[in-house]
C-alpha positions, 0 to 999 in steps of 0.5 A: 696407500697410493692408487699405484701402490695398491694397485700394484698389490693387487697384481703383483702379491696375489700371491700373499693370499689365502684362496677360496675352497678346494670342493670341487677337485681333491687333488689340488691341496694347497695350489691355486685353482681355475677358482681362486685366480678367477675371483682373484682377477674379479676382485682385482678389476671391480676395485679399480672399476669403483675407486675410478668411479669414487674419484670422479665423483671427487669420493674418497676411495679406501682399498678393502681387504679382497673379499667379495662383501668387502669390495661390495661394501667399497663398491657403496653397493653392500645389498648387492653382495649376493649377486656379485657373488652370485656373478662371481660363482657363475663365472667360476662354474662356466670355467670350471666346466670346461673341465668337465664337458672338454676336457679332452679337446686340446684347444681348451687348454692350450694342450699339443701346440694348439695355440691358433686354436686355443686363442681362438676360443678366446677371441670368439667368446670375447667378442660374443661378451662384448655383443652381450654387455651391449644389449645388457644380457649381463648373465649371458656375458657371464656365462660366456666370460667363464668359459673363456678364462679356463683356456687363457688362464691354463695357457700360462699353466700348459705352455712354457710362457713362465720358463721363458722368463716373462713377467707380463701376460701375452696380451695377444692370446685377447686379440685376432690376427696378432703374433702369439709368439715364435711357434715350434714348429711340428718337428721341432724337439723341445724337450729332453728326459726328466732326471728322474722326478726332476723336470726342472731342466726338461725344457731343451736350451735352444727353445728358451734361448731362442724364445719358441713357444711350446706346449705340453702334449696330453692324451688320457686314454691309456694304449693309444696316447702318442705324440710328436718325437721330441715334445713335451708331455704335460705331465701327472698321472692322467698323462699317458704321454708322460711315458714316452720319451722324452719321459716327463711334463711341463704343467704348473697346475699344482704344486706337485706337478711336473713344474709345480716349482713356478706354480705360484709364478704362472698362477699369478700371471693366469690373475694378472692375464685375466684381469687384462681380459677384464679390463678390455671388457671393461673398456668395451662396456664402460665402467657402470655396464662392468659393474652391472656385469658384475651384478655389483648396483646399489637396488634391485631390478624392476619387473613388470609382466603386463596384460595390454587387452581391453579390460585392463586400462584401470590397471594399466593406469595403476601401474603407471602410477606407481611406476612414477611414484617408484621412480621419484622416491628411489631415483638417487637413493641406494634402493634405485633399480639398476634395470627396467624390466616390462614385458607386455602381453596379450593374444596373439602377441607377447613382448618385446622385452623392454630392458632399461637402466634409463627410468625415463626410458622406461616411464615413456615405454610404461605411459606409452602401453594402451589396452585394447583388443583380446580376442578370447578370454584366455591370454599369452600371460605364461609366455610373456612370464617367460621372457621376464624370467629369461631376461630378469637378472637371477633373483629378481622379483617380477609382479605380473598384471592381469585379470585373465587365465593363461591361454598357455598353460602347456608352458607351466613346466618351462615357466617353474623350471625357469623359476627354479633356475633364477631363484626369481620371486615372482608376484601375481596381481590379479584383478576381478578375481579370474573368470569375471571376464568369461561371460555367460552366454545366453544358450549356456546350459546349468553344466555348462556354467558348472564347467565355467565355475570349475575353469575358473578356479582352474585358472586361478590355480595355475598362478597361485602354483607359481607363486607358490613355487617362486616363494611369491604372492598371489594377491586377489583384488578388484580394479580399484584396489590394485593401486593400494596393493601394488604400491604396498608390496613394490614399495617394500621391495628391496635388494636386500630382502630375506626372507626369515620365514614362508609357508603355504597351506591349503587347505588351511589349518591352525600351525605354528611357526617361530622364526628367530630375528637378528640385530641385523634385521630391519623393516620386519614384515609379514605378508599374508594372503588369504580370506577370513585370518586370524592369528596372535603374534608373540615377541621373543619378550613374551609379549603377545597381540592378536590380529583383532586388535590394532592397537598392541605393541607388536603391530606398528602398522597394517593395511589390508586390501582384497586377500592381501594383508600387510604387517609392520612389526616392531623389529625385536631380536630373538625368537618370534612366534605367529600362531595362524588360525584358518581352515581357508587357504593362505600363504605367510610370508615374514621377510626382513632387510638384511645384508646377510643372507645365503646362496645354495647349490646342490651338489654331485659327484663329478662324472668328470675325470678330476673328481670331486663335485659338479653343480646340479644345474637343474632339480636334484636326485631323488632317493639317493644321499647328496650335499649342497653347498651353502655361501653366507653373504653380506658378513665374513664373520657370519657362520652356518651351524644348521640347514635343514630341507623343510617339506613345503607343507609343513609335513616333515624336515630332514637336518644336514650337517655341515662342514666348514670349508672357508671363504664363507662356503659350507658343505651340508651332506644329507642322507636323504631328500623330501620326496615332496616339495621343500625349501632350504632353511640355514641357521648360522651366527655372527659372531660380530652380534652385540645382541643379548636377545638373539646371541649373533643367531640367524634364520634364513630361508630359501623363496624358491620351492625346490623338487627332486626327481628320478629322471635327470637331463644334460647337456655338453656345455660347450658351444654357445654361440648362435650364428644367425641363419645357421641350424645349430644342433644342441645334443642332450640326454635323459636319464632315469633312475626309475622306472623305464616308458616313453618319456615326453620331450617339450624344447621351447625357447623364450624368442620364438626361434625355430626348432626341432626336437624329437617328441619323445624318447624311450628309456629302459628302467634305469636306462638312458637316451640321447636327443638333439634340438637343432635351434635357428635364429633369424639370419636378421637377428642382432649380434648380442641377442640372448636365446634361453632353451629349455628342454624338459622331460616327463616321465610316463604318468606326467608326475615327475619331469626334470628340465635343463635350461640353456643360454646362447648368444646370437653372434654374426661373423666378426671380422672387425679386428683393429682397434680405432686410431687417434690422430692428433691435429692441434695441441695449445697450451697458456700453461703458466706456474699458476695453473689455475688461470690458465687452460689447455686444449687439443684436437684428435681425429678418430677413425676405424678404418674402412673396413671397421664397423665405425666409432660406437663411443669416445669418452672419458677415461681420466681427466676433468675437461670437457670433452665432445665429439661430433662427425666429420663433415661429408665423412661418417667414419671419422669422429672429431674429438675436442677436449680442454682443460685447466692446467691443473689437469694436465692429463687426459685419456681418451677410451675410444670403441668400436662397433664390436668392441675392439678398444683403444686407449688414447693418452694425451698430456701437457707438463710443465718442468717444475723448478727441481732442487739440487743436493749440493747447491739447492739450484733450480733448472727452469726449462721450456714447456715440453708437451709429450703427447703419448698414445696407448692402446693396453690400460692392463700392460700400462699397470703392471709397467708402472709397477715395474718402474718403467717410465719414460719423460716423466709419464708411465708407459708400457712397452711397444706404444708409440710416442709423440713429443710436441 
């Protein structure tokens, strides 16, 4: 199939297309929901994106069914299927809960004729995406994407843009200042009665004829719903307008809906809407910045959390050591880092956050750091914790440095409410085992050493609780042996990494674990931290070795340094047992690589007015029943039969049962949680297994330690958007399903901004009560800056507290709204019909305007030329542009972006007419050389012409672009 012709499938049949689950809205049946035309669009674009790539590399590019662990196997990125889903459910849950948190303001939907603003919504989320991908705070861009697609995509729902007889999306809903279309005016009828459930016809002659757009009226509340005389309602049972003449709807969100009967056509338009959308951030971003947006690359982040005081210039040797070894070995290689991530510390300071896709970048930013000064013994380890796990993409593994306690322990709630919501693993590698740096003072007193004693195996405690927490390691060695340990456990790590099995003990006891290995399974693992271990291994043959001997057949390799021990298994599908022996603390960890894992979510019925379930956003419920949602990546023919909730002491489990609810999803309800700390374990076939041993079953667990709580906190997911200089007030509540007293309230926010917040509020027994932080950003702060809020709430005794986590982005004032200009000063050609030998060249001046924020980049959007770019002489505003080419490559599209994002495609192209035979009497035509010269601005539009057949001199246009002919 050609790239046209699949592209052309790709959005124009979406149609075709069975979609995702229908979990979260009972009343959508079969109907296309925010969900489906979501991932629809994602899938759609990241295709193009990666065939794009593939052919520039000169790959070949096959088209991949349209699931997300096909178009990440496309992609040459298969490890990374669990976060681009996990982008993907983001995106999805940010849209969907515009429903949720406003549901009842017009502008979100395109609802009352709102159109200015409703694209306004749309315009300044889109800007604020764009500032985001700039500084790669990719999670903030999703999240601001998600919220953005909700009105676009009901726009084609809501309005009558479909009964006007479009075929192509309003491309100005993306762009400010620009016509959406002739407007009804306020006192303009545009609709009639429905005859009787038939509103085929309900929409009056005049608005179609005469091309007015409109939209349907909506009001919830029952006795007080009115509306303009002569408009439209929307429609449905939660439409009170309905019932006012003129009587009836026009929404297409279902297939039962007023105009459930173009419901197919104005969801396959919200898909191709939404992959315009993406393209022009897609544009703005450049393809590879897409696909990281996306969570699409072929590695796993690298993150490093460093102690800079005077002590630590052995370690910081050690990791400056390893960090070339990592990037030598894996730059090029499937398992490179998308991302560098380092966060210094010390006291007073900590940061800034070095975020980086270049490893060059990063090594200076490595070679550069010293240690020196320190103050006190205790250091800001927990805040420079804080803003790796803000600034980390989600599921990230952190290794944190230091031979020092935490000065900030009051943080420890944020840091493990942070953990929890990233499901990040976070790995401590300490030195001098804590407290060798708390000297003894000459005057100290024998309770004054006993004191130290018991600080330091407090110290030690706080990071072996997080570790605990993350599913992590707390591995204890000296300075000369963190070399050894930091290269054993950074070389293993993977994108895709699962881990089989994990358990935590202490005190430690004699335990058996099993743990059942796949044929999917490579590189099997066990890590162990812990003094004085001893176990025996046995293989699902019945083999068995234990620890003393190393020289059985299991063990194919182990190392062991300080309280750290590493095992290499020989990788054996089926039923695996490890009998572990001590009275002294440790953690096992087995872990495997694998393309088939899970994500989870826990779930509760919505509040909202559409029913069905929300995400819980934070810990879940105690003392009640409840259901979570599970997703099987990296298999579509992998199936879930068992999820169990496991006490994280071994203590107790509580099985699940599931549901199948297609696309990969499953519904486990329970009737009840651990009130201790858990995890979650899934076991599941796949039924593409061609192993005897272990008959296609799997063994997956979460890293993450989860905790239920009585006490529950939210917050309106509406206004993200930060503007340097101005206090915005963030509104939350606290809610308790126990007992009632005077609840702890702790606000902080990873970059340091200035807040106020009430420092307790009083709840009744199962009561509730409301609080607001008011949060500022400097007014110098850049455009794109990503600001993570945590508010946290503690009941009275301190044991049981619940957080809500919150992403902003700092936006100044856009009022760059044109997209940058190409001109064409020379065009020259030798082309002749041998086009190997001859070659082509043309001159473009580009300019923003003088009120624009200036060209931030030219590249290359098709064509194999060379292409460079300088300043004019004595004029920064204007780019000069050269390009040239054999004629061979007669085309060439220049992407040019300005400093906030604004776009514009420039297309340039040389043809020769080649001889054309005729029917009758095989006579060629020869004619000149006509150059056509075309500028286009909508790459998206462009698509869905050449699939319409419109073309215009030979080369596919879309409508209203200018043409130049040379």
């Amino acid at each position: 199939m050609s790239g046209l012709a699949a592209l052309c499938l790709l959005l124009l049949q979406t149609g075709a297309f069975g979609f995702g689950i229908k979990l979260f809205n009972i009343f959508r049946g079969d109907s296309l929901i925010h969900e489906d035309i979501t991932e629809r669009a994602i899938l759609n674009v990241t295709v193009q994106v990666c065939r794009a790539l593939a052919l520039a590399e000169g790959k070949d590019f096959t088209f991949p069914p349209l699931t997300p662990n096909a178009v990440a196997a496309a992609c040459e990125a298969l490890k990374s299927s669990k976060s681009f889903c996990k982008a993907i459910k983001l995106i999805q849950a940010k849209n969907r809960g515009v429903d949720m948190f406003s549901f009842y303001l017009p502008p979100y939907h395109f609802d009352d004729e709102t159109f200015s603003e409703g694209r306004k919504i749309i315009t300044d989320g889109l800007s604020a995406v764009k500032a985001s991908n700039k500084r790669e705070n990719f999670e903030a861009a999703r999240e601001q994407l998600g919220k953005i697609l909700h009105p676009l995509q009901d726009f084609y729902s809501h309005s009558n843009w479909v009964e006007m007889g479009n075929k192509l999306p309003n491309s100005n809903l993306i762009r400010s200042l620009t016509s959406i279309g002739n407007l009804a005016a306020k006192s303009r009828a545009t609709c009639r009665n429905c005859n009787g459930n038939d509103c085929s016809d309900n929409i009056l002659e005049d608005i179609l004829r005469e091309k007015i757009l409109t939209s349907g009226y909506f009001n919830f509340v029952p006795f007080f719903s009115t509306k303009p005389k002569g408009k439209c309602s929307h429609g449905g049972g939660f439409d009170r307008t309905s019932n006012i003449e003129p009587k009836g709807g026009i929404n297409k969100d279902t297939y039962g809906a007023s105009h459930g009967y173009l419901h197919m056509t104005a969801a396959n338009m919200a898909i191709a809407a939404t992959s315009e959308l993406l393209e022009d951030i897609r544009g703005a971003a450049g393809d590879k910045t897409f696909l990281q947006m996306m969570g699409i690359s072929k590695g796993k982040a690298l993150c490093f959390v460093i102690d800079t005081t005077g002590s630590m210039g052995d370690d910081i040797e050690a990791v400056k050591t390893v960090t070339s070894s990592i990037i030598n070995t894996k730059v090029g290689t499937e398992d490179e880092p998308p991302v560098y991530i380092l966060v210094p510390f010390n006291d007073p300071d900590f940061g800034p956050l070095i975020r980086t896709t270049d490893p060059n970048v990063f090594k200076r930013a490595i070679n550069a750091l010293s240690a020196a000064g320190g103050g006190d013994i205790p250091e800001l380890s927990l805040s420079g914790l804080q803003l790796a796990l803000t600034g980390a993409p989600p599921n990230s593994e952190i290794f944190l440095f230091t031979d020092a306690p935490a000065k900030d322990q009051y943080l420890k709630s944020t840091v493990i409410a942070l953990i929890e919501r990233t499901k990040s693993v976070v790995n401590f590698m300490i030195t001098n085992v804590l407290g060798f740096r708390r000297r003894k003072r000459s005057d100290d007193s024998q309770e004054q050493e006993q004191q130290n004693s018991r600080m330091v195996t407090s110290d030690a405690q706080v990071y072996r609780d997080l570790a605990q927490a993350s599913g992590g390691l707390a591995i204890q060695v000296t300075k000369s042996e963190l070399l050894m340990a930091t290269s054993i456990i950074t070389e293993s790590s993977s994108s895709s990494l699962v881990t089989l099995v994990q358990a935590s003990r202490s005190p430690g006891k004699a335990e058996n674990f099993t743990f059942t290995v796949d044929e999917s399974v490579r590189n099997l693992t066990v890590y162990i931290t812990g003094r004085s271990i001893t176990f025996i291994l046995i293989s699902p043959s019945g083999v068995s070795q234990e620890s003393t001997n190393t020289t059985g057949s299991l063990i194919t390799a182990s190392q062991a340094v300080g309280n750290f021990m590493t095992l290499q298994l020989k990788t054996q599908a089926g039923l695996w047992e490890i009998k572990m022996v001590s009275t002294n603390p440790y953690i096992l960890k087995v872990v495997g690589e694998s393309p088939i894992d899970f994500l989870f979510d826990f779930l509760e019925v919505s509040q909202g007015p559409l029913g069905g379930f929300d995400v819980v956003n934070n810990r879940p419920r105690s003392g009640v029943n409840g259901s979570l949602i599970v997703t099987v990546i990296g298999s579509d023919s992998a199936t879930v039969t068992e999820v169990i909730l496991v006490a994280s002491s071994g203590s107790g489990e509580v099985n699940v049962s599931v549901e199948a609810q297609g696309g990969g999803d499953f519904l486990a309800r329970f009737d009840r949680i651990p009130a201790e700390e858990f995890v979650v374990l899934v076991k599941g076939q796949n039924s593409n297994s061609s192993s005897r041993a272990s008959s296609g079953i799997f063994q997956r667990q979460s890293s993450t330690n989860i905790r239920a709580s009585t006490v529950s906190v939210t917050s309106p997911d509406s206004n993200s958007v930060l503007v340097p200089g101005i206090p915005l007030s963030v509104p939350f509540s606290v809610m308790t399903s126990g007992a009632g007293g005077n609840f702890t309230i702790q606000a902080t926010n990873d970059q340091g901004f200035d807040s106020t917040f009430p420092s307790n509020l009083i709840l009744e027994t199962g009561g509730s009560a409301n609080g607001t932080v008011n949060l500022t950003a400097p007014s110098n702060t850049l455009s794109g800056t990503d600001v993570t809020l945590t508010v946290e709430a503690l009941a009275p005794g301190g044991t049981d507290t619940n957080y809500v986590v919150l992403r902003f982005t700092v936006l100044k004032t856009v009022t760059d709204f044109t997209s940058p200009v190409c001109q064409l000063l020379s065009l020259q050609s030798n082309c002749s019909d041998n086009c190997i030998l001859s070659m082509w060249e043309l001159s473009v001046r580009v300019t923003d305007g003088a009120e624009g924020t200036g060209v931030n980049r030219v590249s290359l959007k098709q064509g194999n030329g060379n292409l460079n770019t300088s300043l004019a002489a004595g004029n920064e505003n204007i780019t000069l542009v050269s390009y040239n080419a054999s004629c061979c490559s007669p085309d060439v599209e220049l992407l040019v972006v300005d400093g906030v994002g604004n776009v514009a495609s420039c297309f340039y192209s040389v043809l020769k007419t080649t001889p054309t035979a005729t029917s009758s009497s095989q006579a060629t035509t020869n004619s000149p050389h006509p150059t056509a010269v075309v500028s286009l601005s909508n790459r998206a539009a462009q698509s869905l012409l050449l699939c319409l057949g419109i073309t215009i001199l030979g080369i596919n246009l879309p409508m209203g672009n200018n043409i130049y002919i040379v």
